[in-house]
PDB file of N, CA, C and O in Angstrom:
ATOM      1  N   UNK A   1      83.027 104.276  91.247  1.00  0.00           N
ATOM      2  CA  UNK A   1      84.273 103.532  91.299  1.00  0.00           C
ATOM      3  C   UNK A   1      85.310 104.353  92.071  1.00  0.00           C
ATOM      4  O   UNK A   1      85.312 105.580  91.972  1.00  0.00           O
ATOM      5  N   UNK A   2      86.206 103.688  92.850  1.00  0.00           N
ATOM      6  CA  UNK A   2      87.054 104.421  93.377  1.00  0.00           C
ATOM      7  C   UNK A   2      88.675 105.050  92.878  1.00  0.00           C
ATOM      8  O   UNK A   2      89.753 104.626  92.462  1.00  0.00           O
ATOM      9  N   UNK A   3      88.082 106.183  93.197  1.00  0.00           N
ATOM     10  CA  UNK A   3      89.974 106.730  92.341  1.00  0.00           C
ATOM     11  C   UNK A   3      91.052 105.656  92.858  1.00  0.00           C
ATOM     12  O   UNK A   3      90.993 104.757  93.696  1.00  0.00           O
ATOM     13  N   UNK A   4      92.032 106.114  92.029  1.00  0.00           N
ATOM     14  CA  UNK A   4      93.143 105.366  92.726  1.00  0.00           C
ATOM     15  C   UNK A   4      94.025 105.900  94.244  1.00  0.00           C
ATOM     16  O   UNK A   4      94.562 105.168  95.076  1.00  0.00           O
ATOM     17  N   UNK A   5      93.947 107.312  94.234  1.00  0.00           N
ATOM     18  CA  UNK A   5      94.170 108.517  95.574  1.00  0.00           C
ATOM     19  C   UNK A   5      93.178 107.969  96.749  1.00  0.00           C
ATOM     20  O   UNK A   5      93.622 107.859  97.892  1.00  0.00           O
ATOM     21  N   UNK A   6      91.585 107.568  96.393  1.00  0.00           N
ATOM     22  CA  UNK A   6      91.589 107.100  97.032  1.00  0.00           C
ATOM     23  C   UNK A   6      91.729 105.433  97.655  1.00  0.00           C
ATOM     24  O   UNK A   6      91.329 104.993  98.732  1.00  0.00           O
ATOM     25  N   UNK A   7      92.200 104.974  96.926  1.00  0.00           N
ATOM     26  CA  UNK A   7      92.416 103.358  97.886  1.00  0.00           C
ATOM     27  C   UNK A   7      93.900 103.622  98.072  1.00  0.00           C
ATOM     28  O   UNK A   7      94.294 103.016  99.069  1.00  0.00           O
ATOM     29  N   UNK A   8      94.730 104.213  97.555  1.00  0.00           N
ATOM     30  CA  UNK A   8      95.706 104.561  98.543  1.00  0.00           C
ATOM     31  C   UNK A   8      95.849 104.805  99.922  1.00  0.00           C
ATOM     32  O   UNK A   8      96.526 104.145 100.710  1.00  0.00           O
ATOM     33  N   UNK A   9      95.127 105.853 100.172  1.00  0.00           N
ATOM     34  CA  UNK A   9      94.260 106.114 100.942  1.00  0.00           C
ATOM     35  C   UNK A   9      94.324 105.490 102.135  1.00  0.00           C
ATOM     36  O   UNK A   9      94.947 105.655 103.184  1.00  0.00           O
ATOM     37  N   UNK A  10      93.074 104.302 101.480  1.00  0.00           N
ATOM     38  CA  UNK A  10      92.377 103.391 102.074  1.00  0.00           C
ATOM     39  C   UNK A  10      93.562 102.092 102.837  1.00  0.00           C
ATOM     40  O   UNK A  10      93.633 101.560 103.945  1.00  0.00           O
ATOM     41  N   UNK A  11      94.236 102.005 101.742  1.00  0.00           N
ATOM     42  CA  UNK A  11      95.544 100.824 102.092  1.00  0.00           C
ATOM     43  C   UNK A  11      96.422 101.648 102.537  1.00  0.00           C
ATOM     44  O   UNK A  11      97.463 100.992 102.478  1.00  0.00           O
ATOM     45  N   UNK A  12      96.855 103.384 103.235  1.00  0.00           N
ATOM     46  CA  UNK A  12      97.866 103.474 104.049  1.00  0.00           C
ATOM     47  C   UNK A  12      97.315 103.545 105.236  1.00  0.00           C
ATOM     48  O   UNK A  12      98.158 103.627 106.129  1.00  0.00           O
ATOM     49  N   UNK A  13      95.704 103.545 105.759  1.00  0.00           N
ATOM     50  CA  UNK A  13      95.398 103.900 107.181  1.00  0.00           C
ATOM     51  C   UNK A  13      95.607 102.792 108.129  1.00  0.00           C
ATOM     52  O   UNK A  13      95.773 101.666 107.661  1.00  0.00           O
ATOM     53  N   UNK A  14      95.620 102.990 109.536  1.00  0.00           N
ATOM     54  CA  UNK A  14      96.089 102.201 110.293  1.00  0.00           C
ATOM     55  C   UNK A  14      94.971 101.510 110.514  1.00  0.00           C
ATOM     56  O   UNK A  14      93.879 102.068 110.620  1.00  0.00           O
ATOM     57  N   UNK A  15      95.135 100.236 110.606  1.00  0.00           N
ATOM     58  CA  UNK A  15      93.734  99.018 110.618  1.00  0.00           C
ATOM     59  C   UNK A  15      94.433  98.310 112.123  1.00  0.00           C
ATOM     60  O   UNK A  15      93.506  97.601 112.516  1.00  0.00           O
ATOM     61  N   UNK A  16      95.247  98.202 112.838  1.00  0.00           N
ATOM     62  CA  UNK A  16      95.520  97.794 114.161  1.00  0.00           C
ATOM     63  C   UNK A  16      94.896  97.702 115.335  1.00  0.00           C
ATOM     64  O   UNK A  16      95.068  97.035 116.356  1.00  0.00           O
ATOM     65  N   UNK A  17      94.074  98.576 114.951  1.00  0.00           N
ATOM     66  CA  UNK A  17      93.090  98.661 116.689  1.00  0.00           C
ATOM     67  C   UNK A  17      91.866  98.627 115.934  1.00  0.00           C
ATOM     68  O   UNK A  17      91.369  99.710 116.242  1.00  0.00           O
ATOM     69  N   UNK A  18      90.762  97.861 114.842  1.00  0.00           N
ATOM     70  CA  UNK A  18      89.902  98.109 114.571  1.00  0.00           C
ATOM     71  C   UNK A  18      89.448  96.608 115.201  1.00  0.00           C
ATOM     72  O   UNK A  18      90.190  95.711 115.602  1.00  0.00           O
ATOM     73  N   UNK A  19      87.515  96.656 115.133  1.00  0.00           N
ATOM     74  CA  UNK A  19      87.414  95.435 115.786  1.00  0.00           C
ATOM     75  C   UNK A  19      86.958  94.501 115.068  1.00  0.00           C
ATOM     76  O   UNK A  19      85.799  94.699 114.703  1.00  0.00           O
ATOM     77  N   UNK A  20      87.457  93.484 114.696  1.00  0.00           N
ATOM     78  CA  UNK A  20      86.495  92.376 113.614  1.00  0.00           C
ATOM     79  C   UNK A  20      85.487  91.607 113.890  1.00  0.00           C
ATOM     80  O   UNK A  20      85.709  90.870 114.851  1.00  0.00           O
ATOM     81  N   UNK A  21      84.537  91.505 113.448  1.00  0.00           N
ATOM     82  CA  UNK A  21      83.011  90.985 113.601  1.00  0.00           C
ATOM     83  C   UNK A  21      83.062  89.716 112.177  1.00  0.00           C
ATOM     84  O   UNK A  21      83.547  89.681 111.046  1.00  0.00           O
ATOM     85  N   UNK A  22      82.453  89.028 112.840  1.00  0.00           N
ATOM     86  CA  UNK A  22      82.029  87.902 111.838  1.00  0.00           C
ATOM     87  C   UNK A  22      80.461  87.269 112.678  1.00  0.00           C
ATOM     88  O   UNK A  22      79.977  87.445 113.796  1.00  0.00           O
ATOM     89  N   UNK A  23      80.047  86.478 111.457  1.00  0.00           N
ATOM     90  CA  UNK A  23      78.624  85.997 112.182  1.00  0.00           C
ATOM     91  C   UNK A  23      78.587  85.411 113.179  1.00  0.00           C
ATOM     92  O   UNK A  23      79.577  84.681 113.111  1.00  0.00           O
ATOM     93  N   UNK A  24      78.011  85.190 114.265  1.00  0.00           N
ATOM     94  CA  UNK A  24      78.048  84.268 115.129  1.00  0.00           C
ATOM     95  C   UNK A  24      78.348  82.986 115.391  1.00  0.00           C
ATOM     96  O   UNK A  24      79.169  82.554 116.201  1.00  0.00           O
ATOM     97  N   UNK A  25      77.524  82.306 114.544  1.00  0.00           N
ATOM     98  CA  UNK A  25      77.610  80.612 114.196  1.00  0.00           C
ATOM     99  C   UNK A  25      78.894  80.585 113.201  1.00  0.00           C
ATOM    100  O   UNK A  25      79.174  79.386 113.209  1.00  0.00           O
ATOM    101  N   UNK A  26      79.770  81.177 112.409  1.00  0.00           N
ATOM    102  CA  UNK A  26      80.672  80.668 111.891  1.00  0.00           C
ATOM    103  C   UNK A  26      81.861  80.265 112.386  1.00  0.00           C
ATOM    104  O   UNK A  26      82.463  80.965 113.201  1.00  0.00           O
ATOM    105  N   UNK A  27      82.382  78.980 111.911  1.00  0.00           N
ATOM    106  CA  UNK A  27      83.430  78.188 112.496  1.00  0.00           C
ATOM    107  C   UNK A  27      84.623  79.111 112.706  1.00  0.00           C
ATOM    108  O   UNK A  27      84.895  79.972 111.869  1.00  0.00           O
ATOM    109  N   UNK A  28      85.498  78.902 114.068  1.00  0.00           N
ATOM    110  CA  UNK A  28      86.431  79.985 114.559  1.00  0.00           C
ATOM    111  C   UNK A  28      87.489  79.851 113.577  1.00  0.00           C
ATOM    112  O   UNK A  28      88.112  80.895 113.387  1.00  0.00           O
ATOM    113  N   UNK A  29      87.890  78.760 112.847  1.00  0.00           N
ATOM    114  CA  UNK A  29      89.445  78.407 112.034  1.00  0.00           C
ATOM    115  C   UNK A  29      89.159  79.222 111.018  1.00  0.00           C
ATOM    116  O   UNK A  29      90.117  79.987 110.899  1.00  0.00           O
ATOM    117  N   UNK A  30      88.306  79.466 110.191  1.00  0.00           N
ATOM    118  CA  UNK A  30      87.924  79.865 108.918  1.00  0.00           C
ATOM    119  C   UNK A  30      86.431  80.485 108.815  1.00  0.00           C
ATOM    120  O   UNK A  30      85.435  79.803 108.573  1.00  0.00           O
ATOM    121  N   UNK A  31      86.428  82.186 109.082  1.00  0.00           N
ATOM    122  CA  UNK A  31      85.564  82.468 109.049  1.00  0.00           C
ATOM    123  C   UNK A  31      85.955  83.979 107.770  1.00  0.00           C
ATOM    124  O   UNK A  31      87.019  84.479 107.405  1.00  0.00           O
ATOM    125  N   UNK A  32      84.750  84.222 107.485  1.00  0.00           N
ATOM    126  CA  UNK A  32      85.424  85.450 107.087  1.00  0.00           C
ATOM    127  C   UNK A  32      84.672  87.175 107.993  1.00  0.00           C
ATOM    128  O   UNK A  32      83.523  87.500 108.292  1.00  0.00           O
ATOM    129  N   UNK A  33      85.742  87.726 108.115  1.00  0.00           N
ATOM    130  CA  UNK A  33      85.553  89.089 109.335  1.00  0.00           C
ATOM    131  C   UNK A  33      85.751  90.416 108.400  1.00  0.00           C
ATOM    132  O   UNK A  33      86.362  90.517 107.336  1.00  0.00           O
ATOM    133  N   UNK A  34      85.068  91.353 109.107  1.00  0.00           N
ATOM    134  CA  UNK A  34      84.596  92.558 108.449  1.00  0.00           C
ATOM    135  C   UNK A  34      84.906  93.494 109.454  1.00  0.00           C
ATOM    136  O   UNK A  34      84.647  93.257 110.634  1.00  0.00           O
ATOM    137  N   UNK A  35      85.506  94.668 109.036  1.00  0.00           N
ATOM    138  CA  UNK A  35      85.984  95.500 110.317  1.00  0.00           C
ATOM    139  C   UNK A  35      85.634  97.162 109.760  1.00  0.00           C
ATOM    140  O   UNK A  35      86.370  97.453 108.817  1.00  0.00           O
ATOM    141  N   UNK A  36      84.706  98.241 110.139  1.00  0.00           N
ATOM    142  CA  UNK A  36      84.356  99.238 109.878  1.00  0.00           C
ATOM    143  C   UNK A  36      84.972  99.858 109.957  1.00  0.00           C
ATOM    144  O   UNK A  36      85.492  99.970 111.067  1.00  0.00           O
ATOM    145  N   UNK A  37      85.283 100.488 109.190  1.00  0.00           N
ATOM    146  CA  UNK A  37      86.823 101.974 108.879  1.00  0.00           C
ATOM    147  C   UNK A  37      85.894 103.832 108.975  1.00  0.00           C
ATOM    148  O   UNK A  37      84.739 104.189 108.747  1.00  0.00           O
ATOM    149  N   UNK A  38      86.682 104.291 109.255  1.00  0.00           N
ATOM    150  CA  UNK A  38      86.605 105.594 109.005  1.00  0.00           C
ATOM    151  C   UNK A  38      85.752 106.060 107.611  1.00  0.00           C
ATOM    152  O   UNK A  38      86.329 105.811 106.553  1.00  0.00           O
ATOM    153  N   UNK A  39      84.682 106.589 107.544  1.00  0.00           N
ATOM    154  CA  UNK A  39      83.908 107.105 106.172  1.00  0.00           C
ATOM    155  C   UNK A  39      83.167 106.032 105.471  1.00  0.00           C
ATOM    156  O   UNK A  39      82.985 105.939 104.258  1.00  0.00           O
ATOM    157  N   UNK A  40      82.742 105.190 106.460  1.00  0.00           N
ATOM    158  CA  UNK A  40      81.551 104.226 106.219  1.00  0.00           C
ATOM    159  C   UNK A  40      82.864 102.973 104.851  1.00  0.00           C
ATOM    160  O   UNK A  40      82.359 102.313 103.944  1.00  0.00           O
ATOM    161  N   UNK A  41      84.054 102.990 105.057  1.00  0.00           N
ATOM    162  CA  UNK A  41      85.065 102.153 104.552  1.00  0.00           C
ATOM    163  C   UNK A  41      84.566 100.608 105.376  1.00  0.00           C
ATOM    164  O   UNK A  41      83.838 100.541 106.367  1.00  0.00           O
ATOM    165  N   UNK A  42      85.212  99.425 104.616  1.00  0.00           N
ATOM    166  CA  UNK A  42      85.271  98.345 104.929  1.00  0.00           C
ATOM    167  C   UNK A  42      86.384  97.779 105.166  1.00  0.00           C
ATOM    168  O   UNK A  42      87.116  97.956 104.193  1.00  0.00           O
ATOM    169  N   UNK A  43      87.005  97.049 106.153  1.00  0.00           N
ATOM    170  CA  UNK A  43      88.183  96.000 105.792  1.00  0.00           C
ATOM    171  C   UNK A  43      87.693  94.926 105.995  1.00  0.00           C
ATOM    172  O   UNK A  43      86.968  94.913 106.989  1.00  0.00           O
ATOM    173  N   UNK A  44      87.811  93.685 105.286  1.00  0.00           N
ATOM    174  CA  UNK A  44      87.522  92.140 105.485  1.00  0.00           C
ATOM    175  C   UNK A  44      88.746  91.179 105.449  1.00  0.00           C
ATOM    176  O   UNK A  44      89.880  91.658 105.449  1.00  0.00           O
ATOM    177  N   UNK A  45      88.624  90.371 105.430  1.00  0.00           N
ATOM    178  CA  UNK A  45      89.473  89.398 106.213  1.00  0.00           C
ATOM    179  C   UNK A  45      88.925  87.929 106.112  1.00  0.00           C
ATOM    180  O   UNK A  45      87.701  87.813 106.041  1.00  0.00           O
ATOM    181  N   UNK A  46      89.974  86.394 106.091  1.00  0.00           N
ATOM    182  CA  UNK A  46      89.708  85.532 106.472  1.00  0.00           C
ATOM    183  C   UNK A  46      90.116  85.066 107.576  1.00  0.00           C
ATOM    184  O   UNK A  46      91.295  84.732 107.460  1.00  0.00           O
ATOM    185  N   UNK A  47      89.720  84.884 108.573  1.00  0.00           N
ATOM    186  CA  UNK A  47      90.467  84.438 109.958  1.00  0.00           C
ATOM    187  C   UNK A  47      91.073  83.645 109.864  1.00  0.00           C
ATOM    188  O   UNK A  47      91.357  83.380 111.032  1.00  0.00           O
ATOM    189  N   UNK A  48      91.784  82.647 108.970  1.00  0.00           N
ATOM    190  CA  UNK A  48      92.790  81.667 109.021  1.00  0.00           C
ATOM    191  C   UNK A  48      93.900  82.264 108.461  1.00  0.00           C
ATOM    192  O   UNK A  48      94.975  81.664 108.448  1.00  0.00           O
ATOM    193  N   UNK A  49      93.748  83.653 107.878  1.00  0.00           N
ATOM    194  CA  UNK A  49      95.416  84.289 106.952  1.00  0.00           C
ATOM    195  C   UNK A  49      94.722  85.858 107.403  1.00  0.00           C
ATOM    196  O   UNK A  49      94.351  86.683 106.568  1.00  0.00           O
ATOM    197  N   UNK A  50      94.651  86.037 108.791  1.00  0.00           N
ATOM    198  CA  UNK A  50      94.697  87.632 109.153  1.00  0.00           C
ATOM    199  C   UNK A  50      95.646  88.442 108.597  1.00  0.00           C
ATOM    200  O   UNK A  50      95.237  89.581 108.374  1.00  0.00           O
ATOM    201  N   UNK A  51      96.671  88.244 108.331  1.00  0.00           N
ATOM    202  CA  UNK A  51      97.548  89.482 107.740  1.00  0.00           C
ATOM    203  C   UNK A  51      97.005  89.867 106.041  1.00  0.00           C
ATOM    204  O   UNK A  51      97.248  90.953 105.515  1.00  0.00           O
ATOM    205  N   UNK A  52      96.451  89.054 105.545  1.00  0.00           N
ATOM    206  CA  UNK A  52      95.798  89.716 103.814  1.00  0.00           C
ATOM    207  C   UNK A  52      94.393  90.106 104.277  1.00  0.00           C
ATOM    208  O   UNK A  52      93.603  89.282 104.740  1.00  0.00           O
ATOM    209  N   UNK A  53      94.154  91.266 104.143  1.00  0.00           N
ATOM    210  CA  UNK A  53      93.055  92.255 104.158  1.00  0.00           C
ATOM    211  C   UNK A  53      92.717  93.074 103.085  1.00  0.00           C
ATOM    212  O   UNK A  53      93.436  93.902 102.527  1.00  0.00           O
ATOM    213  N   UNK A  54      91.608  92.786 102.852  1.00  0.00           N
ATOM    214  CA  UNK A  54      91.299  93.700 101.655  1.00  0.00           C
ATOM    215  C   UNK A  54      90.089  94.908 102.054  1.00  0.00           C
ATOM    216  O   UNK A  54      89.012  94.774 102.635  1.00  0.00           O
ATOM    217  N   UNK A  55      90.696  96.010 101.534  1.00  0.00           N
ATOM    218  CA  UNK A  55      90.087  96.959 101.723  1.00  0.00           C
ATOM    219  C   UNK A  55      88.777  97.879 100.902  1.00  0.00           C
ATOM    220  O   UNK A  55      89.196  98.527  99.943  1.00  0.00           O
ATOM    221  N   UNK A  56      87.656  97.969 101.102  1.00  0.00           N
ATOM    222  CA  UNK A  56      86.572  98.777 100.350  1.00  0.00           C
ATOM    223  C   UNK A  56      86.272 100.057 100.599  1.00  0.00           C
ATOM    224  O   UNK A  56      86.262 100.375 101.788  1.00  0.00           O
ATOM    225  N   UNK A  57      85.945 101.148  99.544  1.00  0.00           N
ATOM    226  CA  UNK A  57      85.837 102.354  99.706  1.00  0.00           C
ATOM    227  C   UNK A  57      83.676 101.728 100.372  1.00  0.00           C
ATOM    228  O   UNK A  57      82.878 100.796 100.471  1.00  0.00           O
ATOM    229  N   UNK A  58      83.901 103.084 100.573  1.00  0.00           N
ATOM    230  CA  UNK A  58      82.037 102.895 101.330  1.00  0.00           C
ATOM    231  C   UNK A  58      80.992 102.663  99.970  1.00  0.00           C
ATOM    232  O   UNK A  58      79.950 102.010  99.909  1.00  0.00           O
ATOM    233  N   UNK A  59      81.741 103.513  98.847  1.00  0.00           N
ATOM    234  CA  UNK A  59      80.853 103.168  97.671  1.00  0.00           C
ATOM    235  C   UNK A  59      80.960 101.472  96.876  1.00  0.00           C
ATOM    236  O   UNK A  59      80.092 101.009  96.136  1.00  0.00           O
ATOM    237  N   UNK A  60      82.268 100.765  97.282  1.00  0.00           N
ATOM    238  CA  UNK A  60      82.471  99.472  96.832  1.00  0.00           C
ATOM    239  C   UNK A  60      81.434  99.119  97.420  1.00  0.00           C
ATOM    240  O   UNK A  60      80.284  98.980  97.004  1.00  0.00           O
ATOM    241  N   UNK A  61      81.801  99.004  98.230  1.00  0.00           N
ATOM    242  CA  UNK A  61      81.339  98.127  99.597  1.00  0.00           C
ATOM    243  C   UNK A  61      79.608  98.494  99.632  1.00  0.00           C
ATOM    244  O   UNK A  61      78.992  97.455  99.867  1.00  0.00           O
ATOM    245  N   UNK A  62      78.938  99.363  99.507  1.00  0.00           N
ATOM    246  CA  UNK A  62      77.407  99.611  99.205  1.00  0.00           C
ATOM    247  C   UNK A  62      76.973  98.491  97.927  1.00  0.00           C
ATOM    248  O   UNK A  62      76.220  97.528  98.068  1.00  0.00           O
ATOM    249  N   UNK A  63      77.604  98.870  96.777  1.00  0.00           N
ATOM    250  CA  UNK A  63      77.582  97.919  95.711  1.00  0.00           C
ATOM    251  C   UNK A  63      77.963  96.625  95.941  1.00  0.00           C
ATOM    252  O   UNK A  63      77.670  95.900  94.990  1.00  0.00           O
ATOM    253  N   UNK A  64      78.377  96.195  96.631  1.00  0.00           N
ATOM    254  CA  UNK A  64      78.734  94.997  97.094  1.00  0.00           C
ATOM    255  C   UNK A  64      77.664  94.551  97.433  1.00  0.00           C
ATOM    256  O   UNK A  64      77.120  94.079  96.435  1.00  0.00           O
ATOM    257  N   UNK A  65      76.959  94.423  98.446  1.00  0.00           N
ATOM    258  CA  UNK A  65      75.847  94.721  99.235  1.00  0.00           C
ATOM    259  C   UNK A  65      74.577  94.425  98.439  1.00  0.00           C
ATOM    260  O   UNK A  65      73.916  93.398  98.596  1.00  0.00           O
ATOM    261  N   UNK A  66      74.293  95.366  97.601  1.00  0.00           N
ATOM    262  CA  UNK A  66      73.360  95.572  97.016  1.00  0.00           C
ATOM    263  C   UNK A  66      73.389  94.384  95.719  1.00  0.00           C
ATOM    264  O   UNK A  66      72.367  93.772  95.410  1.00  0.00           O
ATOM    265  N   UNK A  67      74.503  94.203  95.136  1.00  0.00           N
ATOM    266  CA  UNK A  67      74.359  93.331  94.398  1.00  0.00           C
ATOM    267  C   UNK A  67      74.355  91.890  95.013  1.00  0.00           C
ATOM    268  O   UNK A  67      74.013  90.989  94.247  1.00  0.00           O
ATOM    269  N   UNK A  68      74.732  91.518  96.450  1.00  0.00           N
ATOM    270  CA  UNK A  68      74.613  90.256  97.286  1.00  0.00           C
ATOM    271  C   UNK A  68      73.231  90.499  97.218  1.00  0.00           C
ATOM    272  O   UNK A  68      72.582  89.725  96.514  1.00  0.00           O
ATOM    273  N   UNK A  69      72.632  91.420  97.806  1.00  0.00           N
ATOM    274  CA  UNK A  69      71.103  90.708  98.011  1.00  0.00           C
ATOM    275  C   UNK A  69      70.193  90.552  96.932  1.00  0.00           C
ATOM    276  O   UNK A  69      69.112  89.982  97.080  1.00  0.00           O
ATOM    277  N   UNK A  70      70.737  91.227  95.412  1.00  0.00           N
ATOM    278  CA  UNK A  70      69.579  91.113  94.488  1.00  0.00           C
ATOM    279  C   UNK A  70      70.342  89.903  93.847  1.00  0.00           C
ATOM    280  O   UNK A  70      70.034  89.588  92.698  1.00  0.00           O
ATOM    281  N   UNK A  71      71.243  89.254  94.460  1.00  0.00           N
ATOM    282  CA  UNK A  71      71.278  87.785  93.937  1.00  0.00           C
ATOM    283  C   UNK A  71      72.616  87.440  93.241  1.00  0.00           C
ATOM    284  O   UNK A  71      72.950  86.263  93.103  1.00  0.00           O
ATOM    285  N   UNK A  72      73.408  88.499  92.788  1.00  0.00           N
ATOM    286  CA  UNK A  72      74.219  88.680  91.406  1.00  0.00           C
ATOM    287  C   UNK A  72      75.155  87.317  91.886  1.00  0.00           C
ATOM    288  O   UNK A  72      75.331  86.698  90.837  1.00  0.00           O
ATOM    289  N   UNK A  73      75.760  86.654  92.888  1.00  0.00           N
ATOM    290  CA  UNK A  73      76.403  86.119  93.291  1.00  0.00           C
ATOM    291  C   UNK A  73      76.118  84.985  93.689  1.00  0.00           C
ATOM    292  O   UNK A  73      76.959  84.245  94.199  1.00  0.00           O
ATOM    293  N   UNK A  74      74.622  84.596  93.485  1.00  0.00           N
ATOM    294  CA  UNK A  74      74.268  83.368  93.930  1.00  0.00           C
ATOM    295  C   UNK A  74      75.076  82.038  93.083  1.00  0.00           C
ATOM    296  O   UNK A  74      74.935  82.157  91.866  1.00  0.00           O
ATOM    297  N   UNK A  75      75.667  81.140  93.385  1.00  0.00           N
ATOM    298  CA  UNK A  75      75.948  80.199  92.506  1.00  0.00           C
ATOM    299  C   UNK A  75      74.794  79.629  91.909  1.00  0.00           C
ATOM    300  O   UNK A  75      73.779  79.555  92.602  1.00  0.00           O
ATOM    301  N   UNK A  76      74.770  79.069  90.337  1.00  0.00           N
ATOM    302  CA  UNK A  76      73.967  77.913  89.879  1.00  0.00           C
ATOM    303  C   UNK A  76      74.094  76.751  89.599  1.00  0.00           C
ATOM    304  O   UNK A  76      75.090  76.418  88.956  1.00  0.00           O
ATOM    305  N   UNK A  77      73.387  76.039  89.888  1.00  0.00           N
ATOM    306  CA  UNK A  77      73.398  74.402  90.593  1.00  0.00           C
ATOM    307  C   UNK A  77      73.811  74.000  88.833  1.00  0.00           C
ATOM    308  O   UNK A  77      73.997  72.832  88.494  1.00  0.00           O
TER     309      UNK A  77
END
């Protein structure tokens, strides 16, 4: 889990010149974008409200990950 020193951190570095990636095929109005930070960090984003960004330490963001693909997030019908 991340200290609080560090997502401070994380939410004072400059994110201005980073580059955002989203999937290919997703619609340009509303996609959601992912931008690689310094120390294997994450910033993401929805492309219809670019200014709210939320930021992941590299250890969130692994757990993130890991729990997307073993399913934890799948909705049930």
């Amino acid at each position: 889990m991340a200290t609080e020193r560090e997502k401070e951190e994380l939410y004072a570095m400059d994110i201005s010149g980073v580059e955002w990636l989203s999937a290919p095929d997703s619609p340009a109005e509303e996609r959601v974008e992912i931008a690689h930070l310094p120390g294997g960090a994450i910033a993401m984003r929805n492309s219809s409200d670019p200014d709210t960004v939320l930021r992941y330490t590299a250890a969130e963001w692994e757990a993130f990950v890991l729990g997307a693909r073993d399913g934890e997030f799948d909705l049930k019908s």
